[in-house]
VEXPASE-677275 format. One record per residue (C-alpha): y, z, x; residue in three letters. Coordinates in steps of 0.2 Angstrom, whole numbers. Last residue first. Layout:
<pts>
PT,north,up,east,resn
PT,Y,Z,X,ALA
...
</pts>
This chain:
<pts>
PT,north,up,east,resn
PT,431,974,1006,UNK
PT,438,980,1022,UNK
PT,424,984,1032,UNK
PT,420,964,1034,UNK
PT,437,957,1031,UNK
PT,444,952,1017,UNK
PT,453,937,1012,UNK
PT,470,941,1005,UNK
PT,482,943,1018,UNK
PT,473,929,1031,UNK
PT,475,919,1013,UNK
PT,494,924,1014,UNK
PT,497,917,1031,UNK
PT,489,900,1028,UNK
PT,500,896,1013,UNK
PT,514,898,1022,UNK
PT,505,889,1036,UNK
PT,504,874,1028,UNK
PT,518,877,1020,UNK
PT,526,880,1002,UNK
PT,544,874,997,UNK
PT,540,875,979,UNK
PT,540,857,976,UNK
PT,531,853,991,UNK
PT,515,865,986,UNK
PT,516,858,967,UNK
PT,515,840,976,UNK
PT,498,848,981,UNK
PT,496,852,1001,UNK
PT,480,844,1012,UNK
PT,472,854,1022,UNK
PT,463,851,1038,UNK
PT,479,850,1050,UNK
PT,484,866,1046,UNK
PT,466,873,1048,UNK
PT,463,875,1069,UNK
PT,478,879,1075,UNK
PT,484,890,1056,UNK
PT,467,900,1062,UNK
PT,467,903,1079,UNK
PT,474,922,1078,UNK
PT,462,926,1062,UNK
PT,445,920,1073,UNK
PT,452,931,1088,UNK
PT,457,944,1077,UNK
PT,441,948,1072,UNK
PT,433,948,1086,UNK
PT,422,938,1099,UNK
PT,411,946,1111,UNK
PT,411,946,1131,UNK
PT,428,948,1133,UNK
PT,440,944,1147,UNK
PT,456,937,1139,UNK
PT,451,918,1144,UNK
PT,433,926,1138,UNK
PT,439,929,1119,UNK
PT,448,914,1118,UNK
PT,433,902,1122,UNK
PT,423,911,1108,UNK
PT,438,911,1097,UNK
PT,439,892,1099,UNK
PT,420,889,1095,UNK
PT,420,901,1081,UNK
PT,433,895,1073,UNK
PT,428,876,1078,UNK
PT,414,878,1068,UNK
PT,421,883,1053,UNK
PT,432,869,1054,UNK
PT,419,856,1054,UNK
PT,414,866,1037,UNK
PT,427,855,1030,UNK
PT,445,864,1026,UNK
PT,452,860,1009,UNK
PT,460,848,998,UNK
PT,470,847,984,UNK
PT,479,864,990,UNK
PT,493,871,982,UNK
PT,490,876,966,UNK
PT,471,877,967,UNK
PT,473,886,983,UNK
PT,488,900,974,UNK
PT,473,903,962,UNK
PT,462,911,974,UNK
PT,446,901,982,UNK
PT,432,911,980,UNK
PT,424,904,966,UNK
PT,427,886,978,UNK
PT,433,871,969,UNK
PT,450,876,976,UNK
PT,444,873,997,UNK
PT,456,884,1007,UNK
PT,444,900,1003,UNK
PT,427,891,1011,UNK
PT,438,892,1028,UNK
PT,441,911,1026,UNK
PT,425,916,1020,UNK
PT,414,905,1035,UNK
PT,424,913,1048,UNK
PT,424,933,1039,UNK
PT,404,927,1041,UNK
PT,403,921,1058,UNK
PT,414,936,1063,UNK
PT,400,952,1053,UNK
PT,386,940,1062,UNK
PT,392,943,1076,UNK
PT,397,932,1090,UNK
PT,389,932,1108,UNK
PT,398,923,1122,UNK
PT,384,908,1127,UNK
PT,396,894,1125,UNK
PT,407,902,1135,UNK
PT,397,902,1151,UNK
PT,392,884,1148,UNK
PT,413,879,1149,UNK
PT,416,890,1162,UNK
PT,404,882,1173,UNK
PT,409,864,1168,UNK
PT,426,871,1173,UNK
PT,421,876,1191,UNK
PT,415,860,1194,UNK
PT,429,850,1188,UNK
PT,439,862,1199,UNK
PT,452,873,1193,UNK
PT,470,879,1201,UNK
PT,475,861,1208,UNK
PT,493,862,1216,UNK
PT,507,855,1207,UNK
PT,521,848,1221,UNK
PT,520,831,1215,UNK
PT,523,837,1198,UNK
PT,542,840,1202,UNK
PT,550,856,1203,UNK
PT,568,856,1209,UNK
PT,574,846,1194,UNK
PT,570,857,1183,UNK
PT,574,873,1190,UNK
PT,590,877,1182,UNK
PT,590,868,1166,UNK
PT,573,875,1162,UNK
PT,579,892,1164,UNK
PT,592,892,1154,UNK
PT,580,883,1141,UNK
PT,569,900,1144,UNK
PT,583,911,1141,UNK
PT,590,902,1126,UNK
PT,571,901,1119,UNK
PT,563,886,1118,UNK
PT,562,873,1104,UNK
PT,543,873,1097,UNK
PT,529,863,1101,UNK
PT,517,865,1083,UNK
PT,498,864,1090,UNK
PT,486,856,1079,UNK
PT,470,862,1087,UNK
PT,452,856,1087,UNK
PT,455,836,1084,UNK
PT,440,827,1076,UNK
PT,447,834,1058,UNK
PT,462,824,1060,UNK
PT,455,807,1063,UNK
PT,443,808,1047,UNK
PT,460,811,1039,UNK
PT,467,794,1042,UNK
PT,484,798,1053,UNK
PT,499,793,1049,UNK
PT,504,777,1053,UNK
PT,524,775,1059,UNK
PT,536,761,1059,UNK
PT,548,772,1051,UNK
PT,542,791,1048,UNK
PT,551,798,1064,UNK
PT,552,819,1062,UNK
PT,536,822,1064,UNK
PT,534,815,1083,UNK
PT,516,815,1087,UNK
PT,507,820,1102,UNK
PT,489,816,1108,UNK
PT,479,825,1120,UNK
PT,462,820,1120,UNK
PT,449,829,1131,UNK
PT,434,823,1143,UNK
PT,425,836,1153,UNK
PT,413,827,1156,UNK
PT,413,807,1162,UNK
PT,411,794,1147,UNK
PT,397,787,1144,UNK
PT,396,769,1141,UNK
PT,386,760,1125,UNK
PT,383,742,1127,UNK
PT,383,732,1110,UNK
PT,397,723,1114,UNK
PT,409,737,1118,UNK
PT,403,755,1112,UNK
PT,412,768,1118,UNK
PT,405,789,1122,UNK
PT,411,807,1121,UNK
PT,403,808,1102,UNK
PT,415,815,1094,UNK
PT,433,812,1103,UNK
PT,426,794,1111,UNK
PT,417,789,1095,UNK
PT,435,792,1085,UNK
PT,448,781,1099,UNK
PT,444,766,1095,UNK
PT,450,771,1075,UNK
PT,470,774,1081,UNK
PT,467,755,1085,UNK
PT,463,750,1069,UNK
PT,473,763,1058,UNK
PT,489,753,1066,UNK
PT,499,761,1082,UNK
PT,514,773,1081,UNK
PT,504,789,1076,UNK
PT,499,791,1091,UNK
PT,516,794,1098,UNK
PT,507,797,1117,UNK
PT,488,797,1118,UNK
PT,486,806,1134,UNK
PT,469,804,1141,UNK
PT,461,823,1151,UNK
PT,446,817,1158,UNK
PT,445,796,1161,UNK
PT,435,781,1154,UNK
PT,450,779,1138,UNK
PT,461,769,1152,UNK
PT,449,754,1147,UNK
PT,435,748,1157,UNK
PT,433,729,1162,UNK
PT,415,724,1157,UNK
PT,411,710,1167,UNK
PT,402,694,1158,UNK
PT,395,679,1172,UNK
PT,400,666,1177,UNK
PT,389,657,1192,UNK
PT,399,647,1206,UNK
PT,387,655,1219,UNK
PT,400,660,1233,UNK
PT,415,663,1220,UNK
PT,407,671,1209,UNK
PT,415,668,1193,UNK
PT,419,681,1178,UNK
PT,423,681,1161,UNK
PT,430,696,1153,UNK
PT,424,710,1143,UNK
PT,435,721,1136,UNK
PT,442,739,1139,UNK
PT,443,755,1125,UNK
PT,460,759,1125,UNK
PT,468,740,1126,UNK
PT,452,733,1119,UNK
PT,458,741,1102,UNK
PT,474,734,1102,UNK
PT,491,739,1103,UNK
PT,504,729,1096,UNK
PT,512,742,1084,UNK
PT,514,755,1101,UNK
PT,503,768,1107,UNK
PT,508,774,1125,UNK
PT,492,778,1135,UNK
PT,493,789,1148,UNK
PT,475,793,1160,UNK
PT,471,807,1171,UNK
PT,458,811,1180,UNK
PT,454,831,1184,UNK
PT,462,841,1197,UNK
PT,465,856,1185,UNK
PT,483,860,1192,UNK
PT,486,841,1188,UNK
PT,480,839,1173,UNK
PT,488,853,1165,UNK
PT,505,847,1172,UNK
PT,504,829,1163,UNK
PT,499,835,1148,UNK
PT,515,848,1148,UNK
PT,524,833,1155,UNK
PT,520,826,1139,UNK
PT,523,838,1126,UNK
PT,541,842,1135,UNK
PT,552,848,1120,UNK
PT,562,832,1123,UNK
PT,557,822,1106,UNK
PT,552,832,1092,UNK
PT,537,840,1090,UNK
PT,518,838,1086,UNK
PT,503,840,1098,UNK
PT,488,836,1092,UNK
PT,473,844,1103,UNK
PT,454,840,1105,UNK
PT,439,850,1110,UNK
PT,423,856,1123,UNK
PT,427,872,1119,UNK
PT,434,875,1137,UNK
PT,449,863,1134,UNK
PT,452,869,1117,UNK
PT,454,885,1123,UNK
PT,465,878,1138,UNK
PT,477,868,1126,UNK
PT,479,885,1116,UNK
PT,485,895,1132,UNK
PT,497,881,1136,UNK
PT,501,882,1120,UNK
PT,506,898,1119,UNK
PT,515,899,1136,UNK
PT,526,886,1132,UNK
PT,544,892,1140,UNK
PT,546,882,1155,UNK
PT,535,868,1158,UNK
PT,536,862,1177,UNK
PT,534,879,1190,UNK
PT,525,884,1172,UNK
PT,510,876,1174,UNK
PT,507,886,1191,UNK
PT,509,899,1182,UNK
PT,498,898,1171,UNK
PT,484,893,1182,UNK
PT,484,906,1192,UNK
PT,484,917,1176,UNK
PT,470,907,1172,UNK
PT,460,909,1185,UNK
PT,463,930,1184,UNK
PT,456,927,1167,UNK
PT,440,917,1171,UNK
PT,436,927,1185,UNK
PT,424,938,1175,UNK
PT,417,922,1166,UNK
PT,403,918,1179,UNK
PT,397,935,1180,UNK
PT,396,938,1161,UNK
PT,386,920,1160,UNK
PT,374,925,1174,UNK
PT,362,911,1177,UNK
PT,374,896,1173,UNK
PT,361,880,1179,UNK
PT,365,867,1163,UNK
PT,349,877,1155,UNK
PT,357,895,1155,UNK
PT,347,908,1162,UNK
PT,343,921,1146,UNK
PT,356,929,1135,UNK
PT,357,946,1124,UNK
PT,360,959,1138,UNK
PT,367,947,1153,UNK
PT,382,942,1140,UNK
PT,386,962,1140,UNK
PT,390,967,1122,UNK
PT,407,980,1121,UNK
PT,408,996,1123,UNK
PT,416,1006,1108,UNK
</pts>
């Protein structure tokens, strides 16, 4: 079976990517480069380097939760090296404030004509790739400054709205086994990050190998792989990957199943899940999978790429029962065995 050529189905691309199908034939060579030139620093997380860069190239948001040490942060850090983009940490703490993501305005004096005047003094949210570390550490307030800049990839201070720079993406991590002192995340926060990525302990061969090299390879000598430029291209080439109506639909099924009020929903949903997916995530099925399917050097989505994605992009979007907890079910417990039993197009 051949697959759909881009150039068949698409015409020239208004942000200036003519040929889509020519543009994304290098994608998957790039990002081997780019792979392993992550990994002369983070050893061992292939999988969610791979994820971060789909979210990356759909234009999306990941949470990153583990314990302490399993390297979330220098993973961030790495990826924004070898993509020569800008770079911002911010460490959230109890005492943060609003202004101390976004920026303020402060008073200022020229010194020649003694007149003052308001400067706007921007905060370390104007960059591409921001690191928000231990998000959930800082009041609802504060966690809030950050929701116009994921979604609508602007601030507004004082009634002035700035534009932030493209590509811009959030990388936050969380620690889930530190509850004191903590806020959890509203969940109008939640569904504005793409992937929920779970960071695992390494293998014994790969933390071998991380004790080995570690300390030979610092970020310093992380050469860039991607150009801004060359990721905006990527980025409009992959919005145009064809999908099928046959995927849109097994997308829009699966989602519409974590939700109990649903007729589709089965009864282990309205056992175990108060609340469902929003059609938020729908979306980003399809955007992710589109954004996985060229990083493997497709031009049309499958199946599998929608079914791979799905405990990223719904684990953080539904919400367990306390039946759920007292029978030792899991997000993604519960996510495997709706893959199981929701059918595919064909299949039915």
């Amino acid at each position: 079976m051949s697959h759909p050529s881009l150039t068949d189905s698409m015409s020239p691309s208004p942000t200036g990517v003519s040929d889509p199908a020519g543009v994304l034939e290098s994608l998957p060579a790039r990002l081997e480069r780019l792979q392993a030139e992550i990994a002369k620093v983070v050893v061992g997380q292939e999988r969610s380097v791979e994820a971060v860069l789909y979210a990356l190239f759909s234009r999306g948001h990941c949470l990153l939760v583990g314990v302490p040490g399993l390297a979330k942060t220098l993973l961030v850090h790495a990826l924004a090296r070898a993509l020569e983009l800008s770079f911002s940490r911010i460490q959230f703490t109890p005492d943060l404030m609003p202004s101390d993501i976004t920026g303020t305005e402060i008073l200022q004096e020229d010194a020649a004509t003694g007149q003052r005047q308001f400067v706007f003094v921007r905060g370390p949210v104007f960059t591409q790739v921001l690191l928000a570390d231990e998000i959930n550490r800082t009041p609802p307030k504060t966690q809030a400054a950050l929701l116009e800049a994921m979604q609508e990839k602007t601030v507004t201070v004082a009634g002035k709205l700035y534009r932030l720079e493209e590509p811009f993406m959030v990388l936050a991590t969380q620690n889930p086994i530190e509850q004191e002192g903590t806020y959890p995340l509203p969940e109008a926060q939640l569904d504005r990050f793409l992937f929920e990525l779970l960071i695992d302990y390494p293998s014994l061969e790969n933390e071998r190998r991380l004790v080995v090299q570690h300390s030979f390879a610092p970020l310093e000598n992380l050469g860039p792989v991607l150009t801004r430029a060359e990721i905006l291209d990527y980025r409009a080439a992959i919005a145009r990957v064809p999908v099928a109506p046959n995927v849109v639909d097994y997308a829009v099924r699966l989602v519409r199943a974590t939700r109990p009020p649903d007729p589709s929903a089965p009864d282990y949903i309205r056992r175990w899940i108060r609340w469902g997916a929003s059609p938020r995530a729908s979306q980003y099925l399809i955007l992710a999978a589109r954004a996985r399917a060229a990083l493997a050097g497709r031009f049309n989505v499958a199946r599998d790429d929608v079914s791979t994605l799905a405990p990223l992009v719904l684990r953080h979007r539904m919400i367990r029962s306390f039946q759920a907890d007292a029978e030792g079910k899991s997000t993604d417990d519960i996510i495997g065995q709706l893959l199981e039993d929701v059918p595919r197009e064909g299949d039915r």
